[in-house]
ZAMARGU-4260 file (C-alpha; in steps of 0.2 Angstrom, whole numbers, plus 5000, padded with zeros to 4 digits):
<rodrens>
0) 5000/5000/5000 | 5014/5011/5005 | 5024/5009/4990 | 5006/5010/4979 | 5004/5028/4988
5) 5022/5034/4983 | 5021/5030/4967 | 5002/5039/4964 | 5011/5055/4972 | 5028/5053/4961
10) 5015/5051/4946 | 5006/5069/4951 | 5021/5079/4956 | 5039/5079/4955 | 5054/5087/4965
15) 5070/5093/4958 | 5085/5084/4965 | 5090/5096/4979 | 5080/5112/4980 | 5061/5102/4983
20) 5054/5113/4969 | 5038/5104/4966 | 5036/5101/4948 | 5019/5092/4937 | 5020/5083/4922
25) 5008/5087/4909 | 5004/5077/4895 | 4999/5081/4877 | 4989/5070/4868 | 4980/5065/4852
30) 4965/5057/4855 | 4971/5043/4865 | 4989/5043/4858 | 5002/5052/4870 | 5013/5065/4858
35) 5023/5071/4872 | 5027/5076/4891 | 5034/5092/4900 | 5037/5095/4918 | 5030/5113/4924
40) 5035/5121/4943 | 5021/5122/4954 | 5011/5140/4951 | 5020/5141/4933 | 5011/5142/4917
45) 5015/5136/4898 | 5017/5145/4883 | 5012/5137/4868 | 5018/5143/4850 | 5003/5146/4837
50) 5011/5131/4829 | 5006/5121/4843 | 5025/5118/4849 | 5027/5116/4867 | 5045/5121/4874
55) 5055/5112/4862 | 5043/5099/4858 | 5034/5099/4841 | 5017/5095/4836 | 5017/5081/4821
60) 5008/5086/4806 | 4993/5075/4799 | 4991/5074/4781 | 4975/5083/4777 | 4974/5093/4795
65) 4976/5106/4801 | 4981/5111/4819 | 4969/5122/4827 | 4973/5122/4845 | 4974/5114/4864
70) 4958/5107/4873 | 4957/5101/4889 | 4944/5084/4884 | 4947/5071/4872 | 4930/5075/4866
75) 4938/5093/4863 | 4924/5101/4873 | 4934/5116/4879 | 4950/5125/4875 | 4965/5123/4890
80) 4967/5139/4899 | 4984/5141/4897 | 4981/5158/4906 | 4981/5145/4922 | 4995/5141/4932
85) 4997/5124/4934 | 4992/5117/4952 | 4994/5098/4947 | 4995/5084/4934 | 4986/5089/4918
90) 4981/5080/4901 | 4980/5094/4888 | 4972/5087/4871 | 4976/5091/4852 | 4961/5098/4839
95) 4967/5094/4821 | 4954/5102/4809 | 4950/5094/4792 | 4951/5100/4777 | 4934/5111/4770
100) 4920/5104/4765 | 4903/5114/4758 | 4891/5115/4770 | 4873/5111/4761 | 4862/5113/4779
105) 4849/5129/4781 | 4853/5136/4795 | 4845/5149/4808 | 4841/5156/4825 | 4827/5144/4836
110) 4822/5153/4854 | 4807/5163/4861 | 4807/5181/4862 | 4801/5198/4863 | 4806/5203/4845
115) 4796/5198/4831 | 4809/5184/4824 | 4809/5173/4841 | 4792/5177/4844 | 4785/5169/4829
120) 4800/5154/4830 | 4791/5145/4845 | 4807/5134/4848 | 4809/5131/4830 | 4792/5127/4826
125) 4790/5140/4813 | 4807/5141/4803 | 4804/5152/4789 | 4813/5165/4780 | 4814/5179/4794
130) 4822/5163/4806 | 4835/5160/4792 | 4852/5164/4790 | 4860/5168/4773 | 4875/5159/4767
135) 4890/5171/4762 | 4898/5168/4745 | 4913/5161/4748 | 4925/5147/4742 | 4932/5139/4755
140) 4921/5145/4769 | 4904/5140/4776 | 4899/5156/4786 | 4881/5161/4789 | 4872/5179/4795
145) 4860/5186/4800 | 4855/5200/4809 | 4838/5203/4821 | 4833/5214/4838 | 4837/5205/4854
150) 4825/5211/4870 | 4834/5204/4888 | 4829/5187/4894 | 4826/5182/4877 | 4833/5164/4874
155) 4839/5156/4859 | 4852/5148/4849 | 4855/5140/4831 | 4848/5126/4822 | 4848/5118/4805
160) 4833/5119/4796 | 4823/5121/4813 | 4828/5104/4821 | 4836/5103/4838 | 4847/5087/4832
165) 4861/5101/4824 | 4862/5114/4838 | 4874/5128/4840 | 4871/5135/4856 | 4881/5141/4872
170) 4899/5134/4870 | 4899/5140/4852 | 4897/5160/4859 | 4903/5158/4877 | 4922/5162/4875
175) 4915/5181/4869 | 4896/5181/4876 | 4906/5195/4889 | 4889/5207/4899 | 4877/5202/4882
180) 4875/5184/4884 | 4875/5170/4897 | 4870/5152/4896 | 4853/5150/4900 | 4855/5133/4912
185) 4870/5124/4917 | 4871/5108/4914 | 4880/5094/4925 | 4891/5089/4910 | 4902/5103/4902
190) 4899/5096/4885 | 4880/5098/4884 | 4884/5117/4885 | 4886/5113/4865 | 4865/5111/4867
195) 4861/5125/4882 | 4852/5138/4876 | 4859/5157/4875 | 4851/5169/4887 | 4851/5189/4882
200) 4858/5199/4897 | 4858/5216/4885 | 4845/5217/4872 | 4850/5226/4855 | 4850/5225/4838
205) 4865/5211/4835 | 4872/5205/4819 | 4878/5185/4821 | 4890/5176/4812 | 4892/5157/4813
210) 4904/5146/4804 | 4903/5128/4804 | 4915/5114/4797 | 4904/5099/4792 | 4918/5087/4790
215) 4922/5088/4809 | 4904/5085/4815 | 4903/5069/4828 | 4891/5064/4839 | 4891/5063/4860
220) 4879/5049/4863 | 4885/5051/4882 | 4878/5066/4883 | 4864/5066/4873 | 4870/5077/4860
225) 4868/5071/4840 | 4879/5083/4832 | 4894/5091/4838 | 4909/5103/4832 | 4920/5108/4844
230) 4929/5121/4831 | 4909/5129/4824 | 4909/5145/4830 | 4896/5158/4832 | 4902/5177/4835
235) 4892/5194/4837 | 4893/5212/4836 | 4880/5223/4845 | 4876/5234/4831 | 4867/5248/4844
240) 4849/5248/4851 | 4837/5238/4845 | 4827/5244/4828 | 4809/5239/4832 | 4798/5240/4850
245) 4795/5220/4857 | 4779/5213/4851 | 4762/5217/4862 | 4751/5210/4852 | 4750/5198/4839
250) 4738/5188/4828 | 4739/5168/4826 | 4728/5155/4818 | 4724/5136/4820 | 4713/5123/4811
255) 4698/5117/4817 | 4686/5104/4809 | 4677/5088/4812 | 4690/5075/4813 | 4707/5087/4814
260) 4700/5095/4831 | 4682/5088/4836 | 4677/5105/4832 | 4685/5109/4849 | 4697/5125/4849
265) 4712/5114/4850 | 4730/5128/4852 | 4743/5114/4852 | 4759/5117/4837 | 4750/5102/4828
270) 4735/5112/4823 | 4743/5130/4824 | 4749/5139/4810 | 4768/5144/4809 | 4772/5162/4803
275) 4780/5168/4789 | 4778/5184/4791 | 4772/5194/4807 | 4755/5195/4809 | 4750/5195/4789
280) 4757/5178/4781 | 4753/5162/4791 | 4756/5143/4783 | 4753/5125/4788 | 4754/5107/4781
285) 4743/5093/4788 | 4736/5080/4783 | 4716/5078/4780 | 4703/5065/4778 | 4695/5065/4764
290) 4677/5071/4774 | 4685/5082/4785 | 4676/5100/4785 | 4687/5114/4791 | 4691/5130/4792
295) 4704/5142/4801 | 4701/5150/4816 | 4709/5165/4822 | 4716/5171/4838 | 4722/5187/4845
300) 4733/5190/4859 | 4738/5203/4870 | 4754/5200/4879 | 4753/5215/4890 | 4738/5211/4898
305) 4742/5191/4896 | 4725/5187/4889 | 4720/5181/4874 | 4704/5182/4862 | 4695/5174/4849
310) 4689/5186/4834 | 4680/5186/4819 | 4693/5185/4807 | 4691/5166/4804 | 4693/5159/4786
315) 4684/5149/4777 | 4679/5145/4760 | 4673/5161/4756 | 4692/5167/4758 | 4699/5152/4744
320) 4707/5157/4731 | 4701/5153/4711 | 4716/5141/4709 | 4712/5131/4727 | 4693/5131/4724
325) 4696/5114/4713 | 4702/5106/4727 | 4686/5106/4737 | 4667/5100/4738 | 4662/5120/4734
330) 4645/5118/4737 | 4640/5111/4753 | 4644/5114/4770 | 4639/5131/4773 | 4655/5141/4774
335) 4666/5127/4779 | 4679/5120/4769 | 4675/5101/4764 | 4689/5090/4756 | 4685/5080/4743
340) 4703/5066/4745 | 4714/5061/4756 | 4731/5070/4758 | 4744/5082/4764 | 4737/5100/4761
345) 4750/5115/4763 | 4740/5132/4765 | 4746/5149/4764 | 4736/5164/4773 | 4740/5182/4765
350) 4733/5195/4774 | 4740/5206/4764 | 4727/5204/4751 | 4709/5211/4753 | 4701/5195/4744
355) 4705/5175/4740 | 4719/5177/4756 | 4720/5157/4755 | 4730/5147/4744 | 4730/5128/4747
360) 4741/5115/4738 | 4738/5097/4737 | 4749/5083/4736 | 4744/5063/4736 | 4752/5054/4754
365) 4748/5039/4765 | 4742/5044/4782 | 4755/5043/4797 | 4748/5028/4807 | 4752/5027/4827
370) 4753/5018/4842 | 4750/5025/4860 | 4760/5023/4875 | 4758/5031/4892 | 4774/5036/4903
375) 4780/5044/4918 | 4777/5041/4938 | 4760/5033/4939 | 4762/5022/4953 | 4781/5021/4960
380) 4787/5023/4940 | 4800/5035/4937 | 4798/5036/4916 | 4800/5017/4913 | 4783/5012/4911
385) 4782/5014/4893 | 4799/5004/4889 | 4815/4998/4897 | 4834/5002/4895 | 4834/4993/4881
390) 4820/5002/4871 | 4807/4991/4869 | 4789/4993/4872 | 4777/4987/4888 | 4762/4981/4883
395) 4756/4984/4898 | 4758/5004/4894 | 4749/5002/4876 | 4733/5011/4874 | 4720/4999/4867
400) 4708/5004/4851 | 4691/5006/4854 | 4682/4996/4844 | 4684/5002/4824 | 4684/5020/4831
405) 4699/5033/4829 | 4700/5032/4851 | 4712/5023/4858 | 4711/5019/4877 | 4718/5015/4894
410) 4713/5014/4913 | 4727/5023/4924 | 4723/5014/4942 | 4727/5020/4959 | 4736/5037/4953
415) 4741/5049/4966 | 4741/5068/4966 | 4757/5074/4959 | 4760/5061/4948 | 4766/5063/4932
420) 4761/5056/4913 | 4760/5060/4896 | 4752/5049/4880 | 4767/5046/4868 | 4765/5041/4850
425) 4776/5031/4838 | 4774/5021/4824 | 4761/5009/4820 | 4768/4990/4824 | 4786/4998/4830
430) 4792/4984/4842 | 4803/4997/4850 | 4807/5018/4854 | 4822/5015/4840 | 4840/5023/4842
435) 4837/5041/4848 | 4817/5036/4849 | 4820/5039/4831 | 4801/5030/4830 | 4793/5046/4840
440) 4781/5053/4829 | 4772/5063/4843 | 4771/5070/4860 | 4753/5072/4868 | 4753/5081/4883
445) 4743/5095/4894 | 4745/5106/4876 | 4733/5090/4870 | 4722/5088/4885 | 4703/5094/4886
450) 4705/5103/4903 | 4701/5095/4916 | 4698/5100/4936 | 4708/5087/4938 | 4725/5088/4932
455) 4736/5102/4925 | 4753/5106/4917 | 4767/5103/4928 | 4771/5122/4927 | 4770/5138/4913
460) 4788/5130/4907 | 4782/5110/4908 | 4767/5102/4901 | 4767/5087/4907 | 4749/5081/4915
465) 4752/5083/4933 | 4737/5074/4942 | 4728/5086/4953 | 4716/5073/4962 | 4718/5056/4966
470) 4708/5042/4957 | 4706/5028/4945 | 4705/5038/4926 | 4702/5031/4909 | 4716/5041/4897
475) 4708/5043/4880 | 4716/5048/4864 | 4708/5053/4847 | 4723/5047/4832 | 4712/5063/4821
480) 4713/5077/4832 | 4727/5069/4845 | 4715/5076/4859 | 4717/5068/4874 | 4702/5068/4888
485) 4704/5060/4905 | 4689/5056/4916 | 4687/5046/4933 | 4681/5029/4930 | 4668/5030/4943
490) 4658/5045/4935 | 4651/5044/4920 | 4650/5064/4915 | 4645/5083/4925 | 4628/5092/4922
495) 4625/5109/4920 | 4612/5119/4916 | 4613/5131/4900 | 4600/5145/4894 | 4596/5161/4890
500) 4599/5169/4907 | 4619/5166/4905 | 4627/5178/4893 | 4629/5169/4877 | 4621/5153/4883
505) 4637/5149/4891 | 4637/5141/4908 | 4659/5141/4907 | 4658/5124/4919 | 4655/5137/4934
510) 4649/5127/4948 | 4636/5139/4951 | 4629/5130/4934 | 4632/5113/4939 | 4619/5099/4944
515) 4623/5090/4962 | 4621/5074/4967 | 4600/5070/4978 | 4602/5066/4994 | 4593/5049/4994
520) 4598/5043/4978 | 4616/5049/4970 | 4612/5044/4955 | 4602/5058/4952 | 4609/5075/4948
525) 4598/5091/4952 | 4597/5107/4952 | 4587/5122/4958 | 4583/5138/4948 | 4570/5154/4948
530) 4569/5157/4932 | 4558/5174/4923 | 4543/5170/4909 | 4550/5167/4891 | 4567/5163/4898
535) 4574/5147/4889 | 4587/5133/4894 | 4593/5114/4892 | 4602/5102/4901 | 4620/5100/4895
540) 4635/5087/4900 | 4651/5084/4899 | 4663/5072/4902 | 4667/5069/4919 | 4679/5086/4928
545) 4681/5094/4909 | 4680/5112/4910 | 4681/5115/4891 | 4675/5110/4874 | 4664/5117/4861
550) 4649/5105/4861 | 4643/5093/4874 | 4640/5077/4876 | 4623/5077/4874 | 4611/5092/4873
555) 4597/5087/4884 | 4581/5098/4880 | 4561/5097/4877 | 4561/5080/4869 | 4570/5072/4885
560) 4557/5076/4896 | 4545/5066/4908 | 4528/5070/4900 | 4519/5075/4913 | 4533/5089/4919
565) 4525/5100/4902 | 4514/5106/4912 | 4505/5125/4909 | 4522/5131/4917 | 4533/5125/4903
570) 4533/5120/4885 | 4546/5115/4870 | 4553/5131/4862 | 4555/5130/4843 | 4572/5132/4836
575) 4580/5123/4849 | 4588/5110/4837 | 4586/5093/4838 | 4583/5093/4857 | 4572/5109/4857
580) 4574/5121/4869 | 4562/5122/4884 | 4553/5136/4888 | 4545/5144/4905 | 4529/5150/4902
585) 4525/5156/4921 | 4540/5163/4931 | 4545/5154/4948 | 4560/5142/4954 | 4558/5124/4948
590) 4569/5108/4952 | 4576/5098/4938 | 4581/5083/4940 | 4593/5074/4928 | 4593/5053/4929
595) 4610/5045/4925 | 4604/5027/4929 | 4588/5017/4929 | 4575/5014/4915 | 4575/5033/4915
600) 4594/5035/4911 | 4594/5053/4902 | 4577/5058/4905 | 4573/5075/4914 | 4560/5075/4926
605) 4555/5096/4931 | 4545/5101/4947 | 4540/5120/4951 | 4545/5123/4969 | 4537/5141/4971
</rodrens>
C-alpha cells in the first residue's frame, strides 16, 4: 500500500533533486495517443507557440489537418486555459481540423422572444425566411448571417433547418458572450453546454455570424448530443439599440374541423399555423381526411395584459382562392371548407390581400399511422413504464383501440396527486422507441388535453399532466385530432344547466351552473333555479371534471322530458335543434332533476317549487 501511495504521488508531482521545487508533468495528447510530456514548477504556466510547439517539443503534422489548438477533453469540449497556472497533473488534448467541406444545411436562429423573429419561431416550430440565416459567398468557407433585435431574457440559439438534432448554442458563443449573453441553464456535463440555450443579458440589435466545418461533425451519445463541432463557432457584434419595440400584440391561427380538432378549439403546434411573416402571412401542412370539413380560426393576443381572444377574422371557404377552389366540395357545407381526397394540404394565409387570402396546395400521401404509449410516475414509475433500458415497448403501457373507432384507450389505476404522465406516439407496429426514439412521431401532453379539474401542466415551462386529484381515470386519445380527455372511472359525466339567462348561453363549467348529486339517491343529479317568463334553457354534459369543449355530450332539452313535467308552466321552444329548447311559460323556481341510471337513464324530470 505504501509503495502503491508513493508511486500515485511521484506520478502527480515531482521534485527537483535538491531544492524540493515541486514540479507536474503534463501530457499532450492526440486522441488517445500520447505526443509528448513536460514537467512545469508548481504555480507556473506554459506558453504554447501558434504552431502548437510546446517548449521544444513539436506537434506532428497530419496529412489533410490542420492544427487548430489545445483542449482540455478528448471530446475537445473546451480550449485549456493556458492563462492557468498549473496546480497539478494535467492531460491537455490536440484539435486537428480537416480540410473544407461545403456545408449544404439551412441554417438559423430557434428561441422565444420579445422581437418579432423569436416570437414567431416558438422553439423552432416556425422556421421560415425571417428565422434563416443567409450563406455568404465564399470558396472555402461555410459562414452564415443574420441580423435581428434581441429584448433581455430572450433565449435562443442555432439550428439547422429548425431541428434541435444540429444545435449551435452556448459553447459555440461563450468564450465572447462577455455582459450580452449568458448560458441559459447549466448543465451537469460541460459538454452539453454545446445544446444550452443562450440567454440575452443586453438586448439590442445584433448581427451573428456562425461558421461551421461539416467534416468535423461527431456525435456525443454520452451526453445526449447528436451533432457536435467543437471548432463551429458563432460570433456577434451589437450593432446599437434595438430597431423595432417588442411585440404586444399579435395575431395567430389554428385549424379546426370535424375530425382534425372535434370542432374543439384545440392551440397545440399540431394544429397551429407557423408564421411567415408577422401578423400577415401564416402557413401549415397537415394531413386531412377526405370528409374532413374545416376551416381556420383566428386568435388574438395581448401580451401585456396576458390574455387572449377569439375574433371574427376566421377563414373559410369564402376566403379560397380561384386556383384552390378545385380542390374542394364548393357547394355544401355552409361556409366550411369540405375536402374531397385524402392527403397532405400546405395552405398559405396572406393577409395582405383584401380577397382570396388562402391558397391551398395538394399533394397525394399515406396517412401517418400510430401507436399510443403512456409514461411517467404513475404508481412508483420513474419514466420506465412505457419501455425499458433497452427500448422496447410494455404492453402493459399500450393504449387499446376502441372498437373500429379513431380512440384509443387506457385505465390509469390508483394514481396519486402529483404524479406525472404523458400519451406518447410512435409508429404503428414499431416493436421498440428505436436509436434516439428515432420511432417518435408525437408527444401528447397538457397542450393536448381537454382541461380538466383534475390535472394540470406541471408548470407555465412544463406540460406534462400533473394529476391534481387522486383516482382511478380512463386516458383517451383521438389518432384525428390527438385530443386527449381523461375522466374518473367511477363517474360517467357533469351536468350543467345552459340557457338564455347566462350571457351567450354559456354556463363556462361554473359550479354555480352545475347539477349536484340528491340526497337519497346519488344517481340523480339536480338542480334548483327561479327562472323569469320566456326565459329558455337545456340540460347540457360533459365528460366527467372537463371544463372546456365546444359541444357537449349530449344536449338534453324538450324531447328528454318526463311528459307529465310539460305542464302550463313549461313548453318546448322552437328552434331549439334537435333537442328543442324548453321554455317557461310562468315565472318561479323549479327543480330539475337529471337521471343517470335506471329505466329513466337521460330523462329529465321538472318540478316547480314556488
Amino acid at each position: 500500500i505504501l509503495i502503491a501511495a508513493v508511486t500515485l504521488l511521484l506520478s502527480l508531482s515531482l521534485f527537483a533533486c535538491g531544492d524540493k521545487t515541486v514540479k507536474h508533468k503534463v501530457t499532450f495528447y492526440d486522441g488517445t495517443a500520447e505526443l509528448f510530456a513536460v514537467e512545469v514548477k508548481d504555480g507556473e504556466k506554459i506558453t504554447p507557440a501558434a504552431d502548437g510547439k510546446i517548449g521544444e517539443n513539436v506537434l506532428p503534422a497530419k496529412t489533410g489537418k490542420d492544427f487548430v489548438g489545445w483542449y482540455r477533453t478528448p471530446a475537445l469540449a473546451a480550449a485549456f486555459d493556458f492563462g492557468e497556472a498549473i496546480k497539478e497533473a494535467k492531460s491537455v488534448y490536440a484539435g486537428f481540423r480537416g480540410a473544407y467541406q461545403a456545408d449544404a444545411r439551412e441554417w438559423g436562429i430557434a428561441g422565444v422572444g420579445k422581437g418579432t423573429v423569436l416570437f414567431t419561431s416558438n422553439y423552432g416550430k416556425s422556421f421560415t425566411a425571417q428565422h434563416k440565416m443567409t450563406k455568404q459567398s465564399a470558396a472555402d468557407k461555410n459562414e452564415y448571417k443574420m441580423t435581428l433585435d434581441l429584448f433581455a431574457d430572450d433565449v435562443f440559439q442555432f439550428v439547422s433547418s429548425g431541428s434541435y438534432a444540429n444545435q449551435r448554442g452556448w459553447k459555440y458563443i461563450a468564450a465572447a458572450a462577455g455582459a450580452n449573453f449568458e448560458q441559459q441553464a447549466t448543465y451537469v456535463s460541460d459538454a452539453q453546454g454545446y445544446k444550452s440555450n443562450i440567454k440575452v443579458k443586453t438586448g439590442g440589435n445584433y448581427t451573428f455570424t456562425l461558421t461551421t466545418y461539416p467534416a468535423d461533425d461527431t456525435a456525443d451519445t454520452a451526453n445526449d448530443i447528436p451533432n457536435l463541432n467543437p471548432f463551429d463557432t458563432v460570433v456577434f457584434t451589437r450593432n446599437g439599440d434595438t430597431l423595432a419595440e417588442p411585440v404586444s400584440a399579435a395575431r395567430d391561427y389554428f385549424i379546426k374541423g370535424n375530425r382534425i380538432s372535434g370542432w374543439n378549439n384545440m392551440l397545440d403546434d399540431l394544429h397551429k399555423f407557423e408564421v411567415a411573416e408577422f401578423d400577415t402571412v401564416f402557413t401549415k401542412t397537415i394531413y386531412l381526411a377526405a370528409d374532413e370539413q374545416f376551416m381556420l380560426m383566428s386568435r388574438d393576443l395581448d401580451l401585456t395584459a396576458g390574455t387572449a381572444a377569439f375574433d371574427a377574422l376566421d377563414i373559410d371557404k369564402r376566403h379560397l382562392d380561384a386556383a384552390s377552389q378545385a380542390l374542394f366540395n364548393m357547394e355544401g357545407s355552409g361556409n366550411n371548407i369540405l375536402c374531397t381526397q385524402a392527403g397532405d394540404y400546405t395552405f398559405t394565409l396572406d393577409l395582405n390581400k383584401d380577397a382570396e387570402k388562402l391558397h391551398v396546395e395538394y399533394a397525394a400521401a399515406e396517412r401517418v399511422l400510430e401507436d399510443y404509449y403512456i409514461n411517467g410516475t404513475l404508481n412508483g414509475a420513474n419514466w420506465d413504464m412505457m419501455a425499458g433500458t433497452d427500448g422496447v415497448f410494455k404492453s402493459a403501457a399500450k393504449l387499446a383501440r376502441v372498437g373500429e373507432s379513431d380512440n384509443y384507450t387506457i385505465t390509469i389505476t390508483n394514481v396519486a396527486a402529483g404524479q406525472v404522465f404523458s400519451v406518447n406516439g410512435f409508429k404503428a407496429g414499431s416493436a421498440a422507441t428505436g436509436e434516439s426514439e428515432a420511432n417518435r412521431t408525437g408527444l401528447y401532453d397538457h397542450r393536448f388535453l381537454t382541461a380538466s379539474k383534475y390535472f394540470e401542466a406541471v408548470s407555465a415551462a412544463d406540460n406534462t399532466v400533473k394529476v391534481k386529484a387522486a383516482g382511478t381515470y380512463a386516458v383517451t386519445i383521438n389518432s384525428w385530432s390527438k385530443a386527449v380527455t381523461i375522466v374518473p372511472t367511477d363517474k360517467e359525466f357533469d351536468v350543467y344547466l345552459k340557457g338564455s339567462f347566462q350571457a351567450g348561453w354559456q354556463h363556462n363549467f361554473a359550479e354555480e351552473w352545475q347539477f349536484a348529486p340528491n340526497a337519497d339517491d346519488p344517481a340523480i343529479l339536480e338542480f334548483t333555479h327561479t327562472f323569469a317568463a320566456d326565459d329558455q334553457f337545456l340540460v347540457n354534459t360533459f365528460g366527467a371534471g372537463l371544463i372546456a369543449g365546444n359541444g357537449a355530450t349530449v344536449n338534453y332539452g324538450a324531447n328528454f322530458i318526463n311528459r307529465e313535467s310539460l305542464t302550463a308552466e313549461l313548453e318546448g321552444a322552437s328552434g331549439g335543434g334537435a333537442s328543442g329548447n324548453i321554455k317557461v311559460k310562468a315565472a318561479g323556481t323549479y327543480k330539475i332533476q337529471f337521471f343517470t341510471d335506471g329505466e329513466n337513464k337521460g330523462k329529465i324530470s321538472i318540478t316547480k317549487v314556488s
